[in-house]
Structure formats: C-alpha cells, structure tokens
C-alpha positions in Angstrom: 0.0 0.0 0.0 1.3 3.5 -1.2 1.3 5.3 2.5 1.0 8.0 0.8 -2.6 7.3 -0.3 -3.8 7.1 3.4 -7.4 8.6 4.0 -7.8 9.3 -0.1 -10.5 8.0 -2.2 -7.6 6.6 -4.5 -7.0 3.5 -1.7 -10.5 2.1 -2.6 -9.4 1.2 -6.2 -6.1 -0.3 -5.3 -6.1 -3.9 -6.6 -6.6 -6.9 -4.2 -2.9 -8.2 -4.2 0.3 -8.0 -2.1 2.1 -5.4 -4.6 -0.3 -2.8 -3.0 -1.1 -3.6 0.4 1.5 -4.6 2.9 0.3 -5.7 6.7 1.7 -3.4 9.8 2.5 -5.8 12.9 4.2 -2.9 14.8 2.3 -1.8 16.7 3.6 1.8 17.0 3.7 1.8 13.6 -0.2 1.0 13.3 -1.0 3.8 15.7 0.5 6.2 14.1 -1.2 5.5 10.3 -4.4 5.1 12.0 -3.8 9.1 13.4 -2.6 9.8 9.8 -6.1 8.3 8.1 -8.1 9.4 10.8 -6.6 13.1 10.7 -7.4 12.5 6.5 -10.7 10.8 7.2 -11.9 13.8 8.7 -10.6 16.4 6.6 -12.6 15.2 3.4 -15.2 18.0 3.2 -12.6 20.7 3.2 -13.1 22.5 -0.2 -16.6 22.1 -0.5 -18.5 25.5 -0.1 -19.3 26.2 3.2 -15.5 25.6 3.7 -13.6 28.4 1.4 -14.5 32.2 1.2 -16.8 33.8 1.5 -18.9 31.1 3.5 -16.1 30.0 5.7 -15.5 33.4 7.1 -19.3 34.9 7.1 -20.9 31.6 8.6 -17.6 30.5 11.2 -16.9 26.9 12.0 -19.6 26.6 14.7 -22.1 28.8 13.1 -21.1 32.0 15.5 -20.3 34.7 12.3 -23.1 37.5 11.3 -24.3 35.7 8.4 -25.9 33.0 10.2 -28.9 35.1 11.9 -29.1 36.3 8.4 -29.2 32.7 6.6 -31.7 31.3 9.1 -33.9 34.2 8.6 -33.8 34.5 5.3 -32.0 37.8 4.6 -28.5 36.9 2.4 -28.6 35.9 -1.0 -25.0 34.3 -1.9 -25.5 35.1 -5.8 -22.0 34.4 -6.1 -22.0 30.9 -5.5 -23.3 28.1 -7.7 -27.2 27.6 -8.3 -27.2 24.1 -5.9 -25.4 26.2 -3.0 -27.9 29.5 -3.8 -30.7 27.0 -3.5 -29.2 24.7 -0.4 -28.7 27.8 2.0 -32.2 29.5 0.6 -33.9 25.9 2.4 -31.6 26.5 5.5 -34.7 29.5 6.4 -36.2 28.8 9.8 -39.6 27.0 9.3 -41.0 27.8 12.5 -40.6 30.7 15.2 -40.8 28.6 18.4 -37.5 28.4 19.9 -36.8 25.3 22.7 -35.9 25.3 25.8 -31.9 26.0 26.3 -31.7 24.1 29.6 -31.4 21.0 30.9 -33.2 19.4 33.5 -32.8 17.1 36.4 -36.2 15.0 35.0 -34.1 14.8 31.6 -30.8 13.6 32.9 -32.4 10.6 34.7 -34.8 10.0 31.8 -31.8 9.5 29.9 -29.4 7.2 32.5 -32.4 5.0 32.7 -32.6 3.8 29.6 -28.6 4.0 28.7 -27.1 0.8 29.5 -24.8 1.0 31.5 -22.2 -1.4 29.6 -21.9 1.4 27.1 -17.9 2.3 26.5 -18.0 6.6 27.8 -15.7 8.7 29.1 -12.2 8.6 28.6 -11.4 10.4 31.9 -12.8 7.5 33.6 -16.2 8.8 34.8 -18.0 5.7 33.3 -22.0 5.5 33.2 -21.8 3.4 36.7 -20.2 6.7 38.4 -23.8 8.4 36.6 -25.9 5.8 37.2 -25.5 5.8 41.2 -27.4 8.8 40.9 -31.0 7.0 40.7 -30.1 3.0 40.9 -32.1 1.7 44.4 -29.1 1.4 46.8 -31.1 -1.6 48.6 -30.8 -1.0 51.6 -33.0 -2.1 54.5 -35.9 0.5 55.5 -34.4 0.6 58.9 -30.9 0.9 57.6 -29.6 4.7 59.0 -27.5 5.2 56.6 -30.4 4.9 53.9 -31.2 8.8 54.3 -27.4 9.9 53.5 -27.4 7.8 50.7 -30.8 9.7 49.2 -29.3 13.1 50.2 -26.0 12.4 48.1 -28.0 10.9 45.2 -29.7 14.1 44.8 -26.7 16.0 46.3 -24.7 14.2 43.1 -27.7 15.0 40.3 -27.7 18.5 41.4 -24.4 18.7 40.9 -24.4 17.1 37.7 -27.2 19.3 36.4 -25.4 23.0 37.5 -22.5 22.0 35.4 -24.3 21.6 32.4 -26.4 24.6 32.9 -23.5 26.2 33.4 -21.9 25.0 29.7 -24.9 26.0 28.3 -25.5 29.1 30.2 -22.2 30.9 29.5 -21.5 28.5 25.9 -18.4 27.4 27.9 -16.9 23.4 27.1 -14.8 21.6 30.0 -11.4 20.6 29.4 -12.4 16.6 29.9 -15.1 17.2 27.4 -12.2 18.1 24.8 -10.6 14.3 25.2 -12.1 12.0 22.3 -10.9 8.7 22.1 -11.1 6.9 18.3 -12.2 3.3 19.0 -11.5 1.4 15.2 -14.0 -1.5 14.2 -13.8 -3.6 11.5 -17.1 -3.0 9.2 -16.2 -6.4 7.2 -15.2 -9.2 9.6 -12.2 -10.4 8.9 -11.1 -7.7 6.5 -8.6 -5.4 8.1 -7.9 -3.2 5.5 -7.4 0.8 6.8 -10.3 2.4 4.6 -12.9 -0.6 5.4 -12.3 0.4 9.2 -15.1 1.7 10.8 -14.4 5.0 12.9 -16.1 5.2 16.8 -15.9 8.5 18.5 -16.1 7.5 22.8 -16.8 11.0 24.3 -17.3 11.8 28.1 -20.5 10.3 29.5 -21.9 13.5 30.3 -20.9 15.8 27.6 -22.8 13.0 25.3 -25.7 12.9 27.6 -26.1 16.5 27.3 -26.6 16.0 23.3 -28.3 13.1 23.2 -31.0 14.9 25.6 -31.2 18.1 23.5 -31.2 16.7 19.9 -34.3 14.1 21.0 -36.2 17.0 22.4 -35.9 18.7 18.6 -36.1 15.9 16.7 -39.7 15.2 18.9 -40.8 19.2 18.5 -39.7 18.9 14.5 -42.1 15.6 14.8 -45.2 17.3 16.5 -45.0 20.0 14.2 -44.7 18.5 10.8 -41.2 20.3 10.1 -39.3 17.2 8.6 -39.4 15.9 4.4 -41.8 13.3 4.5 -39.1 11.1 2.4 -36.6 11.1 5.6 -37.2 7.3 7.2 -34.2 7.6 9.1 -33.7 8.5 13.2 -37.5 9.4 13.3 -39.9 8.1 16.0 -42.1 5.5 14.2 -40.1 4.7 11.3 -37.8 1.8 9.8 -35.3 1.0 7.7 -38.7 -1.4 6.5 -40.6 1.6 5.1 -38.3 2.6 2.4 -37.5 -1.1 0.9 -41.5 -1.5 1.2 -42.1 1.8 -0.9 -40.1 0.5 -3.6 -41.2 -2.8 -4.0 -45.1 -1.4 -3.9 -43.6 0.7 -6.5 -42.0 -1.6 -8.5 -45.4 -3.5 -8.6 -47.2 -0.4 -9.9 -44.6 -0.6 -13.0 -45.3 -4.1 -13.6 -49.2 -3.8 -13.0 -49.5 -0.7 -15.4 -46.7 -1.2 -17.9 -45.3 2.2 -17.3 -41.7 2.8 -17.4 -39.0 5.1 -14.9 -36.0 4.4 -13.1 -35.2 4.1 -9.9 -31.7 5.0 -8.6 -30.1 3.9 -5.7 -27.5 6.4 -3.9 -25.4 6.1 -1.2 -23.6 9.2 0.7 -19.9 8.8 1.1 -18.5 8.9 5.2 -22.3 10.5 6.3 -21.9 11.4 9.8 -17.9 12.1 9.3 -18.5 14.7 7.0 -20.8 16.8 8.4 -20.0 20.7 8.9 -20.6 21.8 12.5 -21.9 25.4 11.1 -24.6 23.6 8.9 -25.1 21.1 12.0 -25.9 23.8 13.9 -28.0 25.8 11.3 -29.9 22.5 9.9 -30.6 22.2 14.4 -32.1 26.2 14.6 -33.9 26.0 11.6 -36.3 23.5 13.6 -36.6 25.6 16.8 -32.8 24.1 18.4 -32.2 26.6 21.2 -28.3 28.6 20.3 -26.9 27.5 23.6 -26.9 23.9 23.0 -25.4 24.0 19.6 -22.4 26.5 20.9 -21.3 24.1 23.6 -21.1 21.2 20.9 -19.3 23.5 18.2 -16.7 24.3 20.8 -16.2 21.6 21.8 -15.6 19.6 18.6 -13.5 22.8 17.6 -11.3 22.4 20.7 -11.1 18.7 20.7 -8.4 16.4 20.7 -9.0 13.0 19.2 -6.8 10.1 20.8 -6.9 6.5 19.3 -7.2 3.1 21.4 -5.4 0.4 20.7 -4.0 -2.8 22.5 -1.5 -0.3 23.8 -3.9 1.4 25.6 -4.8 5.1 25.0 -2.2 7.2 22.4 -0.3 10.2 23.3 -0.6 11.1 20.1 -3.5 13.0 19.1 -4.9 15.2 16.3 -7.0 18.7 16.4 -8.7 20.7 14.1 -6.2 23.7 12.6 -6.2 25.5 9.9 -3.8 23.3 7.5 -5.7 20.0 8.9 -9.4 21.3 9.5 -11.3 18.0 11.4 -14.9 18.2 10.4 -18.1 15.5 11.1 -19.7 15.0 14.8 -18.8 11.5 14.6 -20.3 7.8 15.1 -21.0 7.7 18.7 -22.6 11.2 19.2 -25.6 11.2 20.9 -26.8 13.6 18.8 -25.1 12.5 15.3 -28.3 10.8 13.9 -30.3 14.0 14.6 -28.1 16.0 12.7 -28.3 14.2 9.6 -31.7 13.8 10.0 -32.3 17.9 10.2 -29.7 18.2 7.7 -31.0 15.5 5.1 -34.5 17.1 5.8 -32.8 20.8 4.2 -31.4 18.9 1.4 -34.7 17.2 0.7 -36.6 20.1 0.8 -33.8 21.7 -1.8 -33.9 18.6 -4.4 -37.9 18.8 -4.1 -37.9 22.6 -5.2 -36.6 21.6 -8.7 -36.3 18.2 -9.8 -38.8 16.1 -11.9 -40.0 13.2 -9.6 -41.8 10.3 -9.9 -45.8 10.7 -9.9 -48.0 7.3 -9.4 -52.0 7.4 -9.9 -54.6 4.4 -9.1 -57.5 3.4 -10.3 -59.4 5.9 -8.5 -56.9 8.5 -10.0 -55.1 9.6 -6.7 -51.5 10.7 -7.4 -49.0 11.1 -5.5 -45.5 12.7 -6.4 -42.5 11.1 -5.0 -38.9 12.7 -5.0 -36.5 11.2 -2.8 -36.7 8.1 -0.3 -33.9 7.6 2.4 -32.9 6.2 5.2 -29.3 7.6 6.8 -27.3 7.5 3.8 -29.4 5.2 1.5 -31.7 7.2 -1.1 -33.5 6.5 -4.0 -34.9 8.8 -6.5 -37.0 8.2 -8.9 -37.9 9.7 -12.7 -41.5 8.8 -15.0 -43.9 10.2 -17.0 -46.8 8.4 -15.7 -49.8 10.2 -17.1 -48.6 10.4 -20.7 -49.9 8.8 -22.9 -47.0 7.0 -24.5 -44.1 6.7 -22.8 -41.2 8.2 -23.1 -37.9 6.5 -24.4 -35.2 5.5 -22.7 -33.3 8.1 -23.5 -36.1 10.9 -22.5 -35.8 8.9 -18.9 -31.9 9.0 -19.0 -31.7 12.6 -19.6 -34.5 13.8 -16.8 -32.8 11.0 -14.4 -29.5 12.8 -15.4 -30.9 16.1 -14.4 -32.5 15.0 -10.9 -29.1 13.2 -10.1 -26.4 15.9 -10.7 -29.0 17.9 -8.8 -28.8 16.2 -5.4 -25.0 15.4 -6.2 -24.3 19.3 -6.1 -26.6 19.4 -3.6 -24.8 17.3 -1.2 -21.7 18.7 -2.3 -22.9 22.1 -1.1 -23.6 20.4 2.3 -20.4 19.0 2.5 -21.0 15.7 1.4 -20.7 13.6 -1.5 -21.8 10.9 -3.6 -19.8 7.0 -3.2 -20.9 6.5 -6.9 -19.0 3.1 -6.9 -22.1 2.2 -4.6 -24.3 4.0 -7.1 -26.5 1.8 -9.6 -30.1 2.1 -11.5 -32.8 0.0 -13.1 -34.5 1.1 -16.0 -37.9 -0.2 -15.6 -39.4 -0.6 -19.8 -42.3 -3.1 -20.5 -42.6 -5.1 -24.2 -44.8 -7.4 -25.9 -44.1 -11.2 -27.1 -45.1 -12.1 -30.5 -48.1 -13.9 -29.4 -48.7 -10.6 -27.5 -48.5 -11.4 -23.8 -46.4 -7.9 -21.6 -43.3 -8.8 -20.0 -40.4 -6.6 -18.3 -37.5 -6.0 -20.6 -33.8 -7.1 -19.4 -30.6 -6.7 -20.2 -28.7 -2.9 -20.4 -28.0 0.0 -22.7 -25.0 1.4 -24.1 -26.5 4.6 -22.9 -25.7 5.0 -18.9 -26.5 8.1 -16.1 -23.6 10.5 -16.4 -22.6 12.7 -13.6 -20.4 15.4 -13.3 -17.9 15.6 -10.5 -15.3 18.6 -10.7 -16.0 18.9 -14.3 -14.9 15.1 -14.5 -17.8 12.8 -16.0 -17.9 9.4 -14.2 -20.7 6.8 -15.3 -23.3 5.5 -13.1 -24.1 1.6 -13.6 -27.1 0.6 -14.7 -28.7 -3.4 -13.6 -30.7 -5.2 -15.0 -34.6 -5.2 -13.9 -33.7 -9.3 -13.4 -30.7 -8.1 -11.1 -31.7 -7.4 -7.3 -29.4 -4.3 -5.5 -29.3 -4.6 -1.7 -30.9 -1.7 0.1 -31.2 -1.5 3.4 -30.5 -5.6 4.4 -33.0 -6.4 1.7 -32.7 -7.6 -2.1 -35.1 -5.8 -4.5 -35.1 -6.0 -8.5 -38.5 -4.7 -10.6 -38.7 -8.3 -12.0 -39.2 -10.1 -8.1 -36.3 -12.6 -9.2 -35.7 -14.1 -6.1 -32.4 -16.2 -6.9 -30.3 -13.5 -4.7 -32.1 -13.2 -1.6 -32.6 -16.9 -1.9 -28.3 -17.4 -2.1 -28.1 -14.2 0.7 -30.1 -16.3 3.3 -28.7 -19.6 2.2 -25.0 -18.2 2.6 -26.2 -16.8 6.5 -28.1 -20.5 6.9 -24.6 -22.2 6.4 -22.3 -20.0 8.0 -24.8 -20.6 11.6 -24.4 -24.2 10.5 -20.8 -24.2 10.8 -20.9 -22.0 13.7 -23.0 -24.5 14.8 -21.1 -27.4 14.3 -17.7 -26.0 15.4 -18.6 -25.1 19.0 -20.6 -26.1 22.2 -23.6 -24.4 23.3 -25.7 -25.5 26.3 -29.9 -25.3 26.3 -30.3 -22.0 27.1 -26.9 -20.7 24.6 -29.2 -22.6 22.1 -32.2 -20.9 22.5 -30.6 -17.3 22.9 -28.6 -17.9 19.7 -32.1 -19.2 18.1 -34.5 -16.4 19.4 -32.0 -13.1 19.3 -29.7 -14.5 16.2 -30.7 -16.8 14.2 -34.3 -15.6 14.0 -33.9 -11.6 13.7 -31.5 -12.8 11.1 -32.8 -15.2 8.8 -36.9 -13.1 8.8 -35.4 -9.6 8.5 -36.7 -9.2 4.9 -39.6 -11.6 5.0 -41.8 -9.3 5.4 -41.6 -7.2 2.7 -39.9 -9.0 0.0 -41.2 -11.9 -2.1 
C-alpha cells in the first residue's frame, strides 16, 4: 500500500494483491497511520462550499459569524456561489418561530441514565456511566438501615451537581477541558477484512458531555415531529419509522410498473463517510432552523473545535493525538454522538426540501386517479430517487428517462456537495424499468442494459453510473429488490447466513439455554429480516 494514499479515495481502487497492500504488525507503527487516516478521514469536506471564502469566514466553524442570523432568517442571498449552493442555504430559512428550551433538567438527565445501559464504552477520563448511574439506581438497603437517608441526600446531592454543570456549559457556551478528550475506538465494518479504509471509525466522548446532546437533539427531533417540520421522504432517526418503510415503498412501487406497464427508473444512492462529514456550522444551522435553542449547539461546536482525538489500541490510549487547525481542518460530529443521527436527519430534511424545489420526480396514480409525487426516499445515507412520465400517454424512451434522471441526479449530487458531502458512486447503480410485448402478444419486463448510462459530473470530470438489469436485485437497506421479483439472490443471501450458523453450529458447544438465545435473538432476527416485505 502506497502510504501516501492514506485517508484518499484513490485507496479504494487499489487492486486486491500483495504489490499494494503490505500488513503493519508494529504496533507503534499501526497507531501512528491510524492518526494519519483518521486526521485525513476527517478532513474530506474541506473544499466544499461552506468551507472556502466567502462562506467560511461569514458563517464560522460553529455557526457564531453574522451571516448565520441572516441565513436562518432568510436575509442573504449568496448570488455568487453556484445555483445548488444558492438554492441549499435559501432551504436553510427557519420553518418555525418557536425556539426550545436551552436548559437542561434534572427529569431529563435521569430520563436518559435509565434507559442507557450501562455497559456502554463513555468517558475517557474515567467517569464511566456506573459513576452516573448511582445517581438513581435503588441502593437496597434495609428501610431501617440509618445510613439509607445519607445515601438519598448524596444521590440528589450528586444529580444537582451534575445538572449546574451543564447549565453552566450552556448558560455561558463554555466546554470543559475533559469534554475536549475524544478517544477513536477502530471496528472492522467487514469481519475479517482489516484493511485501513474498510475500518469503521467510533468516536467514545465523556459520559456526560454526550448525555447532554443526546437529551437536546431528542427534544428537537420530537418538537420537529409534533409540528410537521421534517421531508416526508426522511425514514431515518424518526420516532415510528424503519429501515422497512423505504424497501417497502419501492417494492409497492415496483409492482405499480409491472401492474401498469409504465416505465421510470429508480436510482439507488449512497452518501460517502455521512456522519464524518458533516459541517458543524450547517449542523448547527440545519438544528435552529427547527426551533434548536443557540446555547446547546455552541457548547457542541466548541467543543468539537477544541477537541483532541486520541486512538485506542492494545496499547492502551495514544499520546498522540490530532485537532482541528487550519492546515488540517477535522470536520463531522462522529459515530457515537448522541446527537449525530439527529443532525443528519435535520440536515437530510434541508437537502430534501432543496432537491424537491426543482427536480422532476416520480408521480404514481390508481385506479381511482389519486396521485401522488414522489422525490427522494432515504434512510441515513441510503436514497433512491426516482424519474417517469406516468400520465402520458405513450411513454417516453429511454433516453427521455436518462436525460430527466440525469438532471435529478447531478442535482442532489451538487446538492450534497454544497452540504459538505458527496456521492460513493461506486455504490451507485439504476434499473430502468421498460415493458414489451411477445409475439403472441403477452407484456413482459424488458432485461438486459443500454450502451446509454447516467452520467454525472464531478469537478468537471464525467464518471458513469451503472445501470442493472430489472432481473438483477441491488441490496438496500439488508434487503434484495429488482422490478422483475427474481428471487435467486435473496434466496443465495439467506442460504450463505443458513450455512455459516451451521458451521458455527457445528464447530462449538452451546448448552440449552446458549441454544435458544442464539435461536430467538440471532438466528431468527436474522434469517426473517426481509420476510416481510420481499417476495
């Protein structure tokens, strides 16, 4: 492996052999290229808008320069910039006037410590969630007992005290030295495939710090609820909905096609390093522009501003550490955040609105001629939009549905580029749904691909988009879904998972109840994930 190519895109296309990679058994010498990625990892939205002139000086890092009263109410225009950044911070506009409490509560700290396990990894000072959790826990002790009344009086003595130091972070937008301390924790995302870029990044803050977002960010993300303030198309980090919704939409959908012999495409996106990329200023903007009090988003812009990211190894905890700076800014609130799925929620929800403000869509009537207009479906970092023509008469060509799927595409890639993001277009594919007739004239759903492909634009660099076949499933969301309902690869997905458990099976011991628990919370959850909503 070229070191040099640590943290780039260019390391995912190296070939799979030993003249590219080499293994790293020193274990100094795998802490510091894991700082070295990590420090890159987190760099990749620098030079993307809202991080060069004019934005990066009039908005500020954490949102704190003049134009971002001016954003949120809708008083700049940045003509200057291109059309998908003009029309990104035009959607950043508050939409509503009601602005949330700023505080934090006793009732909301103990909310939260009693439903946070307390085997969660927190705090690298060492003030672990069992230090937190004595605060409510029943000490058991016998009604009698005289020291049962102390106990209760340093409980509350301990929650008090918990409570005035947060109101005091948020009070005077202050961020406490421990807080500053991140540790990297590094998980493999495939087992058994060590490889630096398929590591999966895990940000362990302090247990109260953490608390403190997670509390906040579920109080917005409930008022944006309540008050109707999110894109209907966001499935993901909302109360109520699942990572079933979306793969159930387009398989309903996919049936319309069949039913009617209509045609469109669906296109399946996926964001690049979501939650690593994200812009604190727009984190916090994307936050007030649902009724997120200022305080709250100060204290977590400080303190990832200040922050000094450590990595954990078998060595223990690194001296070594990297901060944000000028030459190496360190941008996304991290995997681990209480308050990280929030933020892409609010900040998907801007972009949603944004995409839905110019592209074509997808429109789908029954028989009793309801229609509804869908633009974009996603859940985290997995979208699909979707292009037809579904009242006319005849339908278009292939090539009228390339060229309006073109359009809607390279909008939400600039689009996400504006936001800091980008498109993994390697993970990137389409079906073209087109109905024919046989000779004996019976419908069926035509296969195979076109020289013609989805073109995107990246840097004024055109990279092509693949397109499948409507016989060929794409995995969304854990589930295997193709126009044509072939089943053949969910069939070899939960046949590959039915003989791995046999193995696993087979190779070790398990006692009755082992059994059961691998049955009931493994095997089970496992094999039926997809049942549901998939043929």
């Amino acid at each position: 492996m070229d070191r040099t190519l640590i943290g780039s895109e260019e390391i995912k296309q190296l070939p799979d052999d030993s003249d590219h990679w080499e293994t790293i058994t020193v274990p100094e010498d795998i802490e510091s290229l894991l700082i070295q990625r990590n420090q890159k990892h987190f760099g990749q939205a620098a030079g993307t808008p809202f991080t060069q002139p004019p934005l990066q000086a009039d908005v500020g890092y954490k949102a704190d320069g003049y134009a971002a009263e001016l954003i949120l109410n809708g008083q700049i225009d940045y003509t200057c910039m291109s059309k998908a950044t003009s029309l990104f911070i035009k959607h950043l506009q508050k939409r509503t006037a009601v602005t949330l409490d700023g505080t934090i509560t006793e009732e909301d700290i103990l909310h939260k410590l009693k439903h946070w396990d307390e085997r969660t990894t927190t705090s690298p000072s060492g003030l672990h969630l069992g230090h937190y959790h004595c605060m409510w826990r029943d000490p058991q002790l016998r009604p009698n007992d005289p020291n049962q009344e102390f106990v209760l009086m340093y409980q509350k003595s301990l929650l008090t005290a918990t409570t005035s130091m947060l109101n005091y972070a948020l009070k005077f937008g202050h961020t406490y030295d421990r807080w500053t301390k991140i540790v990297n924790v590094m998980l493999q995302k495939d087992p058994g495939n060590p490889r630096i870029h398929h590591l999966r990044i895990i940000h362990i803050y302090e247990a109260d710090y953490n608390m403190l977002l997670a509390v906040k960010w579920r109080q917005a993300i409930h008022h944006a609820e309540d008050h109707k303030l999110l894109n209907a198309g966001m499935y993901g980090s909302r109360p109520g909905r699942s990572a079933h919704d979306p793969a159930l939409l387009e398989v309903l959908q996919n049936e319309i096609y069949r039913m009617s012999m209509k045609s469109g495409i669906n296109f399946d996106l996926d964001a690049s390093s979501c939650y690593d990329r994200i812009l604190m200023s727009l984190a916090t903007l994307s936050s007030r522009r649902i009724g997120m009090a200022p305080a709250p988003t100060l204290v977590n812009g400080l303190t990832l501003e200040k922050a000094k990211y450590h990595l954990k190894t078998t060595l223990g905890t690194s001296d070594q550490f990297y901060t944000h700076s000028t030459q190496y800014p360190i941008y996304g609130t991290g995997q681990g955040s209480g308050n990280s799925p929030a933020i892409w929620c609010f900040l998907c929800s801007v972009l949603f609105d944004a995409f839905e403000s110019k592209a074509h869509g997808a429109q789908f009537i029954d028989y009793n001629q309801t229609s509804r207009l869908i633009y974009m479906i996603g859940f985290v970092d997995d979208c699909t939009q979707r292009v037809n023509l579904f009242e006319s008469q005849s339908q278009p060509s292939s090539e009228k549905l390339i060229s309006l799927m073109e359009q809607d595409a390279q909008l939400w890639n600039d689009l996400l580029w504006a936001s800091g993001g980008a498109l993994e277009q390697s993970k990137c594919s389409y079906h073209l749904i087109e109905s024919e007739w046989t000779a004996n004239g019976h419908p069926f759903l035509k296969g195979g691909k076109l020289p013609q492909c989805i073109t995107l634009h990246k840097n004024e660099s055109p990279t092509r988009t693949k397109q499948k076949s409507n016989y060929d499933a794409h995995k969304t969301l854990g589930c295997f879904i193709n126009p044509a309902y072939n089943r053949t690869q969910p069939w070899n997905a939960i046949r590959a998972k039915n003989e791995s458990f046999l193995q696993l099976l087979e190779t070790n011991f398990f006692t009755r109840s082992e059994t059961w628990t691998f049955y009931t919370a493994i095997y089970l959850p496992s094999i039926t994930y997809s049942l549901p909503i998939t043929p």
